[in-house]
C-alpha positions as CSV (number, residue, x, y, z in Angstrom):
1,X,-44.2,10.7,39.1
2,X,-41.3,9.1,41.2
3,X,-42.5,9.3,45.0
4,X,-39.6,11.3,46.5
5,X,-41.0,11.5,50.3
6,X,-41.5,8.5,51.5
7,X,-44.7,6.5,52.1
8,X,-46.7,7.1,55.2
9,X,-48.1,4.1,55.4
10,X,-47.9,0.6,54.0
11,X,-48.6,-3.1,54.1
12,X,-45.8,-6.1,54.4
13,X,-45.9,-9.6,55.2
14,X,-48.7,-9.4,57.2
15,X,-48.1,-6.1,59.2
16,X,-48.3,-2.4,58.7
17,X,-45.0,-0.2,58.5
18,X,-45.7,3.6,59.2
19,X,-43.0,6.2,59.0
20,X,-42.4,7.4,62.6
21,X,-43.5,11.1,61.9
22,X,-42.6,12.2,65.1
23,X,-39.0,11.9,64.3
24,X,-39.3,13.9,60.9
25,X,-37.1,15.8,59.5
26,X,-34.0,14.2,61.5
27,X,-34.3,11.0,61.6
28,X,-36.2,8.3,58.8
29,X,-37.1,5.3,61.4
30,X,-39.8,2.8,61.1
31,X,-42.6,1.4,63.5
32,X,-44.1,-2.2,62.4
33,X,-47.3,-2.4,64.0
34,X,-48.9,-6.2,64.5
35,X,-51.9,-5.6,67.1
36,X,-54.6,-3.3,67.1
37,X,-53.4,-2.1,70.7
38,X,-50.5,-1.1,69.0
39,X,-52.3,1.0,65.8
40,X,-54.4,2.9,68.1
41,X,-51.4,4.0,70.2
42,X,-49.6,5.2,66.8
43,X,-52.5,6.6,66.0
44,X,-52.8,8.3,69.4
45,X,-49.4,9.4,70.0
46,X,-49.2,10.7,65.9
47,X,-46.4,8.3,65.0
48,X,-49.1,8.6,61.7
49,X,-50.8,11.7,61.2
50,X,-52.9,13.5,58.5
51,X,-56.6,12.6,58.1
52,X,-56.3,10.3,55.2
53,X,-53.1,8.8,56.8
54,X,-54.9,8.0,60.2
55,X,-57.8,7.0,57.7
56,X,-55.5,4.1,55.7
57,X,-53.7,3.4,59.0
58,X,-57.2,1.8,60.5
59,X,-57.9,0.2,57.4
60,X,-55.0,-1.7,58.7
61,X,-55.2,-1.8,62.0
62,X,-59.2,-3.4,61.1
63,X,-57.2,-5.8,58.7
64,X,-55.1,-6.6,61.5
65,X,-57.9,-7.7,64.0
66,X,-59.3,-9.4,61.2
67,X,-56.1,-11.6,60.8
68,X,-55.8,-11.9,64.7
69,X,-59.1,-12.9,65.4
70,X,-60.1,-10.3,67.4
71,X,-63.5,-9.1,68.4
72,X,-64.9,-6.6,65.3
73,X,-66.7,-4.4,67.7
74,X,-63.0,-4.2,70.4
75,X,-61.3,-3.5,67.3
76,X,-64.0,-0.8,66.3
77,X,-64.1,1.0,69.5
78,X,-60.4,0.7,69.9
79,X,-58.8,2.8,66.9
80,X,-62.5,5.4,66.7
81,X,-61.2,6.1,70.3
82,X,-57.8,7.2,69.0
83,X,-58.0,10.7,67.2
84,X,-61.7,11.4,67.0
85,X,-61.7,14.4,65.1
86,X,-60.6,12.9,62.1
87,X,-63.7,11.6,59.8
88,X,-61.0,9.7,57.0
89,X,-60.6,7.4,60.4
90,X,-64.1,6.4,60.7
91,X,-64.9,6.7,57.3
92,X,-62.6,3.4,56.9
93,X,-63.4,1.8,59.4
94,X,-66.9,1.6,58.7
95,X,-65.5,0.2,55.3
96,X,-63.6,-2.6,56.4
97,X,-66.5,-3.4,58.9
98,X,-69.1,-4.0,56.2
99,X,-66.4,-6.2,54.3
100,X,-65.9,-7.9,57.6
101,X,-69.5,-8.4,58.2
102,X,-70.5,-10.2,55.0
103,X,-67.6,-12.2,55.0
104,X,-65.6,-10.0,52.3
105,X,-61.9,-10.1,51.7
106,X,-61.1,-7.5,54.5
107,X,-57.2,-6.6,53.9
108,X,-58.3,-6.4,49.8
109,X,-60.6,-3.8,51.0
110,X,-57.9,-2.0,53.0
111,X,-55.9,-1.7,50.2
112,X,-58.6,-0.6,48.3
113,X,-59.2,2.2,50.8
114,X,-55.7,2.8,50.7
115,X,-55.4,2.9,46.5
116,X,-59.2,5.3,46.5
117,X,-57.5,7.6,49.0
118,X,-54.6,8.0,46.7
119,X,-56.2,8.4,43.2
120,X,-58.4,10.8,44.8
121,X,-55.3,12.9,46.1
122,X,-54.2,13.1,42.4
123,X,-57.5,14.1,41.6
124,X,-57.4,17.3,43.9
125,X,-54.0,18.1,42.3
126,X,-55.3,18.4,39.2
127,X,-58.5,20.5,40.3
128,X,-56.9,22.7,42.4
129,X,-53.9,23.5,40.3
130,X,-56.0,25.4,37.9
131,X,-57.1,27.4,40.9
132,X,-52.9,28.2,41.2
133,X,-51.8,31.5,38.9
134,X,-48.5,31.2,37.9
135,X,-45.7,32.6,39.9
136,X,-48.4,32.1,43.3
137,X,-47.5,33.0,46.9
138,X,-49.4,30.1,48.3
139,X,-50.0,30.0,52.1
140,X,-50.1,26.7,54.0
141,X,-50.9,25.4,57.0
142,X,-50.3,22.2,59.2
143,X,-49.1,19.1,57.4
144,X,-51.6,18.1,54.3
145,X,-48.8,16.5,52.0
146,X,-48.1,13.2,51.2
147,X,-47.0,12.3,54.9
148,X,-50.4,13.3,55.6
149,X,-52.0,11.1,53.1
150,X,-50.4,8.2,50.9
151,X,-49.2,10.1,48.1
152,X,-49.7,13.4,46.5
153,X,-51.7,14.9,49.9
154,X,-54.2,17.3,49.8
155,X,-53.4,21.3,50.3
156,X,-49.8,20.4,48.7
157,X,-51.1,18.3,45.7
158,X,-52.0,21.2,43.9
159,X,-49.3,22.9,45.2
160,X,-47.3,19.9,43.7
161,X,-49.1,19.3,40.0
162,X,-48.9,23.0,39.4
163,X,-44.7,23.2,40.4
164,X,-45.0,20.2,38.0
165,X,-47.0,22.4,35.4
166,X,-44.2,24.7,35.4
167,X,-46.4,27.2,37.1
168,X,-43.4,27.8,40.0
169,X,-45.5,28.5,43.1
170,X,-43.4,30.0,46.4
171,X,-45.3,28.3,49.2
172,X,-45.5,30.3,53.1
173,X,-45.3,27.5,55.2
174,X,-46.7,28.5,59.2
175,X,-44.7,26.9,61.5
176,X,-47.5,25.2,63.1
177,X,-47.4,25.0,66.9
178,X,-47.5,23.1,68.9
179,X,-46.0,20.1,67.2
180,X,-44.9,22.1,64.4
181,X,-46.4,19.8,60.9
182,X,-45.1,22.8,59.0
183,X,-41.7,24.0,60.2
184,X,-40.6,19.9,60.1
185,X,-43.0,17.8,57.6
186,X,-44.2,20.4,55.1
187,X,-40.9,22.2,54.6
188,X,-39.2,18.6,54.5
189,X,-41.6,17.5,51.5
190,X,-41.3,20.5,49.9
191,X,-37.8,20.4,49.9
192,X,-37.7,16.9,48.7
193,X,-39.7,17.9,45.8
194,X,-37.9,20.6,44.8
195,X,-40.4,23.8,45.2
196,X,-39.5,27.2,46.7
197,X,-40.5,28.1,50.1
198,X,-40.5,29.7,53.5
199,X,-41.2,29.0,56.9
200,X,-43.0,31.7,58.8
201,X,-44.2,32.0,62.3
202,X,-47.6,31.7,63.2
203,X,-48.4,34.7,63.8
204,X,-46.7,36.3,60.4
205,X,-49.1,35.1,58.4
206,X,-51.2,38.6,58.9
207,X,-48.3,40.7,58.1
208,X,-47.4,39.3,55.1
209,X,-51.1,39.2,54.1
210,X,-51.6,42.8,54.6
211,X,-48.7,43.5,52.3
212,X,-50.0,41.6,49.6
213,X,-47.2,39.1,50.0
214,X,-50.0,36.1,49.8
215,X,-52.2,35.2,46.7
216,X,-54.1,31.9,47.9
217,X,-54.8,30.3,51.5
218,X,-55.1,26.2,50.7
219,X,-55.5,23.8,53.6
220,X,-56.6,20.4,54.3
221,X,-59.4,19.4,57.0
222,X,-59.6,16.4,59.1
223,X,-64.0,17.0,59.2
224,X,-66.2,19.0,57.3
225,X,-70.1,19.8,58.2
226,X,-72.8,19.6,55.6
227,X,-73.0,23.0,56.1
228,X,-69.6,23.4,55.1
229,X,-68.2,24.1,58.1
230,X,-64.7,22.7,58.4
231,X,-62.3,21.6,61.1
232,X,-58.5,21.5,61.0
233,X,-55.7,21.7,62.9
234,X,-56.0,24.9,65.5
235,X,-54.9,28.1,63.6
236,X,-57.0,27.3,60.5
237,X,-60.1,29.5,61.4
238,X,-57.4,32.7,62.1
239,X,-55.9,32.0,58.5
240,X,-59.5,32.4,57.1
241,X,-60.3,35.5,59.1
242,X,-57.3,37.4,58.1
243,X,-57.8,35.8,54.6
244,X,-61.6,37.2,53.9
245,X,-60.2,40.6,55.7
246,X,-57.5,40.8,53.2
247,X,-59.3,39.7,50.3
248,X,-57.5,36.4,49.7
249,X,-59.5,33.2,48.8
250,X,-59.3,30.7,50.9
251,X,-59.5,27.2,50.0
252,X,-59.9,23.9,52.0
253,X,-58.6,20.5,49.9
254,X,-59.9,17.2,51.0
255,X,-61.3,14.0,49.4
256,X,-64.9,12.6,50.1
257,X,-63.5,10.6,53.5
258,X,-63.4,13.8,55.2
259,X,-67.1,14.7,55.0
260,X,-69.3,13.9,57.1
261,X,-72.8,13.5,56.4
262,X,-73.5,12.7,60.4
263,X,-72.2,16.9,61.2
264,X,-75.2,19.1,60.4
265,X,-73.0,22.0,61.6
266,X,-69.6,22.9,63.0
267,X,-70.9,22.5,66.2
268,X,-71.1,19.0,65.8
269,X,-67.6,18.0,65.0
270,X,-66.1,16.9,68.3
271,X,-62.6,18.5,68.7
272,X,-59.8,16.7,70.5
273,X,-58.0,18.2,73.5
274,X,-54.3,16.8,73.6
275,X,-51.7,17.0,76.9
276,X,-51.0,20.4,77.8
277,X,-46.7,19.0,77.6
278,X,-47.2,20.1,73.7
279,X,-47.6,23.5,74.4
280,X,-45.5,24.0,77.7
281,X,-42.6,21.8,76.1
282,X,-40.9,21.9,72.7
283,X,-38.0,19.9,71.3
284,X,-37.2,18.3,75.1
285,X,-37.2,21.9,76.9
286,X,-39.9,23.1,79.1
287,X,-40.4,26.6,77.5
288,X,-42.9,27.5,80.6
289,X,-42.9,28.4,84.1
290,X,-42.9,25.6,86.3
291,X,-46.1,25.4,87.8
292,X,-47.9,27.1,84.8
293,X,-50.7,25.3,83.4
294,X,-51.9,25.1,79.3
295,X,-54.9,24.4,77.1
296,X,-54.5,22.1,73.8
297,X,-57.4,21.7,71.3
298,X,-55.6,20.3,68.3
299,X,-58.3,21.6,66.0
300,X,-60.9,24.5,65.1
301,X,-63.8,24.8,62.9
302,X,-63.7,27.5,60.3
303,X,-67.0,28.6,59.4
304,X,-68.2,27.6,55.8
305,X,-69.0,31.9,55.4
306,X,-64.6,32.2,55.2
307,X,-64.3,29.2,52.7
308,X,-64.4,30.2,49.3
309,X,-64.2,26.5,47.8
310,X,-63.7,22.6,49.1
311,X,-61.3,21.1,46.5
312,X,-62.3,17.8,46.2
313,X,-61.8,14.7,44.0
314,X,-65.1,15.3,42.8
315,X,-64.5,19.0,41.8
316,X,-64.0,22.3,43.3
317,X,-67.4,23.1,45.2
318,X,-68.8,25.9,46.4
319,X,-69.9,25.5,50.9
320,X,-73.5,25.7,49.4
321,X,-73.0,22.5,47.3
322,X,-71.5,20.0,50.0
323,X,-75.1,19.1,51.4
324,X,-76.0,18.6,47.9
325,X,-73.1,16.5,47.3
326,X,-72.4,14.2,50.2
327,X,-75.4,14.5,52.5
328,X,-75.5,10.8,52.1
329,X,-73.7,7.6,52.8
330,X,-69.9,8.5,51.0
331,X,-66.7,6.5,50.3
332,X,-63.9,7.6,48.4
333,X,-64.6,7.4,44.8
């Protein structure tokens, strides 16, 4: 299928080119990034976003240090430093490193992150697009399309194959605060490709829930526990809770670089705490008292009790099957 958003995150001559995100859905600019100092600020100031994103992004940046000469372990602590939430991040750079370390062609195994990422992406499409009645009210949340990833995405792929299917899906898109992924990315790729949607506030998602406006819940994750536990951007776990009260499934979409075999529980996901400006500013205006102060985590863990399935490339599994499945060393298959 003809890519119609265009790509996160790539390789040329040497360098990586990511989309500047945070100029999305205004402005199309690019940042060329050279130096690992200069991936892990991207990273950091979400120029890239999206697990699997920030996840092919290191690739790179590791390729980078490779080509530089830098020092593995500087290059290492550099970009895990830069989002630590987000397992796709670490997942791949543990990937590179081994290349590194036996002397392995380390940008062919970026790439090959980078293509593994992507076919697994398609894979969740076509899993979790059965899961998709025709005619579905889908609700979203965040940013888990192909900005997010390299193509397809995870939450929207299935969206994506089953619009493709001819199935017509509507798609709820929250808003997303505080840097509003939904209101800006997710409507903008869904708009490029053509699907019906809306944007709702944050704290609609209830009402039309109650009024049976909403058939499916499908989000990505940037970590999930063994226990099935899973951690996305702050919101998710209030989706799931009105979800299970309504009697909606709720579904979590993310390939095998997001689990973590490492996170017995929840608990044991660390959860990034960003600048309180995102929440007391918003598009260049303070929207707060001067003086008042804010609180930022950028993620929450919804308990693996609200999750009715993980679709993965692997299939759609049940909370109870992802010890089972990835309790173990993973990579992207």
């Amino acid at each position: 299928m003809e890519q119609r958003v265009p790509l996160a995150v790539s390789w040329h001559d040497g360098a990586t080119i990511l989309l500047d995100q945070r100029l999305l859905p205004h402005e199309t600019r690019y940042v060329t990034i050279t130096t690992v100092a200069g991936m892990a600020t991207a990273i950091r100031d979400m120029v890239v976003r999206g697990a699997p994103a920030i996840g092919v992004a290191a690739a790179y940046g590791m390729a980078i240090a490779h080509s530089n000469g830098d020092d593995i372990l500087a290059a290492r602590s550099a970009l895990e430093a830069s989002r630590p939430t987000a397992k796709d991040l670490f997942t791949a750079v543990d990937r590179v490193a081994a290349a590194w370390k036996v002397g392995g062609n380390v940008l062919d195994e970026a790439h090959a992150f980078a293509a593994d990422t992507e076919a697994a992406c398609r894979r969740i499409g076509e899993f979790g697009a059965e899961l998709i009645p025709e005619g579905a009210r889908v609700l979203t949340h965040c940013n888990a399309g192909a900005l997010a990833t390299v193509y397809w995405g995870t939450a929207l792929s299935p969206i994506r194959v089953a619009h493709l299917m001819g199935k017509m899906p509507f798609v709820f898109v929250d808003e997303t605060r505080p840097r509003n992924q939904g209101s800006r990315l997710t409507s903008w790729e869904l708009m490029e490709e053509g699907i019906d949607h809306a944007i709702i506030a944050d704290n609609a998602a209830g009402h039309f829930m109650a009024r049976g406006g909403i058939d499916l819940v499908i989000t990505g994750a940037d970590r999930i526990a063994m226990n099935g536990d899973s951690a996305n951007k702050i919101g998710t776990y209030e989706k799931a809770v009105l979800a299970r009260e309504n009697g909606i499934p709720f579904y979590v979409a993310a390939p095998s670089s997001t689990f973590d075999p490492s996170a017995p529980t929840g608990g044991d996901i660390p959860i990034e705490e960003r600048g309180e400006e995102e929440v007391l500013w918003c598009g260049g205006s303070r929207m707060a008292p001067e003086g008042a102060r804010a609180r930022n985590p950028a993620f929450d863990v919804t308990p693996a009790r609200y999750i009715r399935a993980f679709i993965t490339e692997r299939g759609v599994l049940k909370p109870s099957e992802v010890r089972r499945t990835f309790g173990r060393d993973i990579r992207v298959t």
